[in-house]
C-alpha positions as CSV (number, residue, x, y, z in Angstrom):
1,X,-12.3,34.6,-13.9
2,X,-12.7,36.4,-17.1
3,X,-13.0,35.1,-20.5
4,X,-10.0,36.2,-21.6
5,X,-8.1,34.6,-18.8
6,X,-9.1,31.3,-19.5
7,X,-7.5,31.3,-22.1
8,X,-4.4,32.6,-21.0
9,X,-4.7,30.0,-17.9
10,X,-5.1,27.3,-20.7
11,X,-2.1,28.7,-22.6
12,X,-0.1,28.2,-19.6
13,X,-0.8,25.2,-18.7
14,X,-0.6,23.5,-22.6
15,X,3.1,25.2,-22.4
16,X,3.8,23.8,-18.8
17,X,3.3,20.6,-20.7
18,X,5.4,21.4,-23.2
19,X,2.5,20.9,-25.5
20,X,2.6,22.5,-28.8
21,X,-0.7,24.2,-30.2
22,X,-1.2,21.9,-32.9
23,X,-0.5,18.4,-30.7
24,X,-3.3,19.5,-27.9
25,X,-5.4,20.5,-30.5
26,X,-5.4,17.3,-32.3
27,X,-5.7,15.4,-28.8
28,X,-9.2,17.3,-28.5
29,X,-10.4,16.9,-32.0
30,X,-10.6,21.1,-33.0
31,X,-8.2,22.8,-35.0
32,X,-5.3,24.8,-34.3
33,X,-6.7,28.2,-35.4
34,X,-9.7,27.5,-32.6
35,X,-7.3,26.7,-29.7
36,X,-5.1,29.7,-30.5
37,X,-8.5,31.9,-30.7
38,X,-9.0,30.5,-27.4
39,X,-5.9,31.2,-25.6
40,X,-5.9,34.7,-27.0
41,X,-9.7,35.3,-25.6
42,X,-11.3,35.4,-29.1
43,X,-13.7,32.9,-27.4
44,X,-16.5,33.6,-30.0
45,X,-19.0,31.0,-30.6
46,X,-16.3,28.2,-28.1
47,X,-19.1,25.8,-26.6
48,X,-18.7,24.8,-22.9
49,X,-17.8,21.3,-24.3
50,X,-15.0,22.3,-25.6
51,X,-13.2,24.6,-23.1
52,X,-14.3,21.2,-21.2
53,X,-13.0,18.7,-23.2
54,X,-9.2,21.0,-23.8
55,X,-9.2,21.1,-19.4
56,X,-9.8,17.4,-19.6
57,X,-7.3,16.7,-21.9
58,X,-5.1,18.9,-19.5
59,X,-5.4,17.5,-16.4
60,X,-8.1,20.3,-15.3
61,X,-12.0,20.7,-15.0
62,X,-14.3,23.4,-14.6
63,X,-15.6,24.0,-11.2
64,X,-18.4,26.6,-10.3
65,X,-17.2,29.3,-7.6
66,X,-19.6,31.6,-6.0
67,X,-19.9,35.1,-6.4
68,X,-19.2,37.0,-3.1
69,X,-19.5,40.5,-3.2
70,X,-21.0,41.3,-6.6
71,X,-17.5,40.4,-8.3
72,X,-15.5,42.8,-6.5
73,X,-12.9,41.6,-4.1
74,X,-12.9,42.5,-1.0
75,X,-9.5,44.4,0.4
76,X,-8.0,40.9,2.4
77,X,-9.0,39.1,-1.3
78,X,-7.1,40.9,-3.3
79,X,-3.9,39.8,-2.5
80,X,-4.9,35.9,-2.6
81,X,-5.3,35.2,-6.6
């Protein structure tokens, strides 16, 4: 996944639960402008902790995948994400 689509994934799932930006913001602790920097991939100095913590606060976690093939899908993969 690239940077820029976790924070689209995050913007998706804040809306599925009818979250505003300011209210999930204020459950993690950052501000407003940082969470919508984040959904918008302006990712910047964004620690780890706190792509962690905004998950958490969603329902989600990080998980490690491995990288098959260099980061290039094979043909049967592409159709799967």
């Amino acid at each position: 996944m690239k940077l820029y689509e976790i924070g689209q994934r995050i913007k998706a799932l804040r809306e599925d639960k009818n979250l505003t930006q300011e209210a999930l913001a204020q459950k993690c602790g950052i501000s407003r402008v940082t969470l919508g920097k984040i959904e918008r991939g302006e990712m910047g100095n964004t620690t780890v902790k706190t792509l962690d913590l905004i998950l958490f606060t969603l329902g989600f976690e990080i998980a490690l995948k491995q990288n098959v093939g260099f980061g290039l899908p094979a043909l049967d993969e592409l159709g799967q994400e």
